[in-house]
C-alpha positions in Angstrom: 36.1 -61.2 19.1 38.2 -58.2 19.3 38.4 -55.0 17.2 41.1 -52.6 17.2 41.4 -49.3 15.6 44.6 -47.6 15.2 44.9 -43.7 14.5 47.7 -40.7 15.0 49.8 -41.4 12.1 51.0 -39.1 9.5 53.8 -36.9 8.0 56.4 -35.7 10.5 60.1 -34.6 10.1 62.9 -36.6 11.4 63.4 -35.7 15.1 59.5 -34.6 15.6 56.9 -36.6 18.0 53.6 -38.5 17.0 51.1 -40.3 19.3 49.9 -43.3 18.1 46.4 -44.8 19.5 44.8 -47.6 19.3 41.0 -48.4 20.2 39.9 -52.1 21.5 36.0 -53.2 21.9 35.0 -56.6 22.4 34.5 -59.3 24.5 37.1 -60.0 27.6 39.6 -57.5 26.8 41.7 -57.6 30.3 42.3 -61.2 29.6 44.5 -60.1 26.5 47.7 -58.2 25.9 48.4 -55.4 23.4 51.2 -55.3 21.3 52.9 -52.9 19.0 54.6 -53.6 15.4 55.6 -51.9 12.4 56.3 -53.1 8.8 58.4 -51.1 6.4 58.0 -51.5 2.8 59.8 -55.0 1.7 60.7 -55.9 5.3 59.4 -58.3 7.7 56.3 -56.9 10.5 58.8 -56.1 13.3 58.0 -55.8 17.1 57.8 -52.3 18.8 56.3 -53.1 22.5 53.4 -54.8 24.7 51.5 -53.7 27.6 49.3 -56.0 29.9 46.3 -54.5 31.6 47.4 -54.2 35.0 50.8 -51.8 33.2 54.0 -54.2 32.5 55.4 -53.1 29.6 58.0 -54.6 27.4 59.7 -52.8 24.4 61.9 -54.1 21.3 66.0 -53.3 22.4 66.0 -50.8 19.4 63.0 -49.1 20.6 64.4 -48.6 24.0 64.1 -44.7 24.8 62.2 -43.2 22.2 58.5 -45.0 22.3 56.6 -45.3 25.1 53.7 -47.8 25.2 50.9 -46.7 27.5 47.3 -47.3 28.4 45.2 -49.5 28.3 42.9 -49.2 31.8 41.3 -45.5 30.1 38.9 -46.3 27.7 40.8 -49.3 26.5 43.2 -47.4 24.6 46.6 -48.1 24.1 49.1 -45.5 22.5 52.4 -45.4 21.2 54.1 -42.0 21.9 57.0 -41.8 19.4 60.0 -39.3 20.3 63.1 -38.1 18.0 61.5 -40.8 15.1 64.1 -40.7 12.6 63.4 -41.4 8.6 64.2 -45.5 9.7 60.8 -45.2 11.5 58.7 -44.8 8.3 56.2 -47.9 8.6 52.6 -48.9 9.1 52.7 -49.5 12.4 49.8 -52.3 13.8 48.2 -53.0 16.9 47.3 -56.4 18.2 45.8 -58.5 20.8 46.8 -61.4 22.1 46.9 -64.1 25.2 51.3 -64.1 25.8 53.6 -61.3 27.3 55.4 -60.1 25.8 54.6 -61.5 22.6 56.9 -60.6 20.1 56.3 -62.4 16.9 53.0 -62.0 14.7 51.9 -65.9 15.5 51.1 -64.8 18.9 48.7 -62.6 18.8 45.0 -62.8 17.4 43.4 -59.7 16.9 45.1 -57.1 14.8 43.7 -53.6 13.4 44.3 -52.2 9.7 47.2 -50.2 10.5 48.4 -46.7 10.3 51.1 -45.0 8.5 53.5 -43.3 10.0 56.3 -41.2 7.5 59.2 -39.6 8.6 60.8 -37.5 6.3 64.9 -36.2 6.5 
């Protein structure tokens, strides 16, 4: 069983920062990979990025340059640092665990925490 806890989201105008974490406890935690994914209102959850343990990374083509996905060996967090967010970006953004990278679809991960909002205003 894994938990995760995501934090760091908020209010923030379009072309500010915000640093997303998210805290993972449980049993055998190296053996899965973290993910990133946001759902707007009335859209599908959409991929953001993945990180493994040992530091590959993968990112979603439209997140490309602005998010960075990091962590993961320090105190098994993983955070999401966000950069020139425009209004677009205004989700609740999930973390999740799961055995396949980089997963990018919900099915293929296990483990996924309650979500923070993140609102970027124009």
């Amino acid at each position: 069983q894994v938990q995760l806890v995501e934090s760091g989201g908020g209010l923030v105008q379009a072309g500010g920062s915000l640093r997303l974490s998210c805290a993972a406890s449980g049993r055998s935690l190296s053996t899965y990979a973290m993910g990133w994914f946001r759902q707007a209102p009335g859209k599908e959850r959409e991929f953001v990025a993945a990180i493994t343990w040992s530091g590959s990374t993968y990112y979603a083509d439209s997140m490309k340059g602005r998010f960075t996905v990091s962590g993961l060996n320090v105190k098994n967090t993983v955070y999401l640092q966000m950069n020139n967010l425009k209004p677009e970006d205004t989700a609740l953004y999930y973390c999740a665990a799961g055995n396949r990278f980089p997963g990018q679809r919900r099915n293929e991960y296990d483990y996924w925490g309650q979500g923070t909002q993140v609102t970027v205003s124009s």
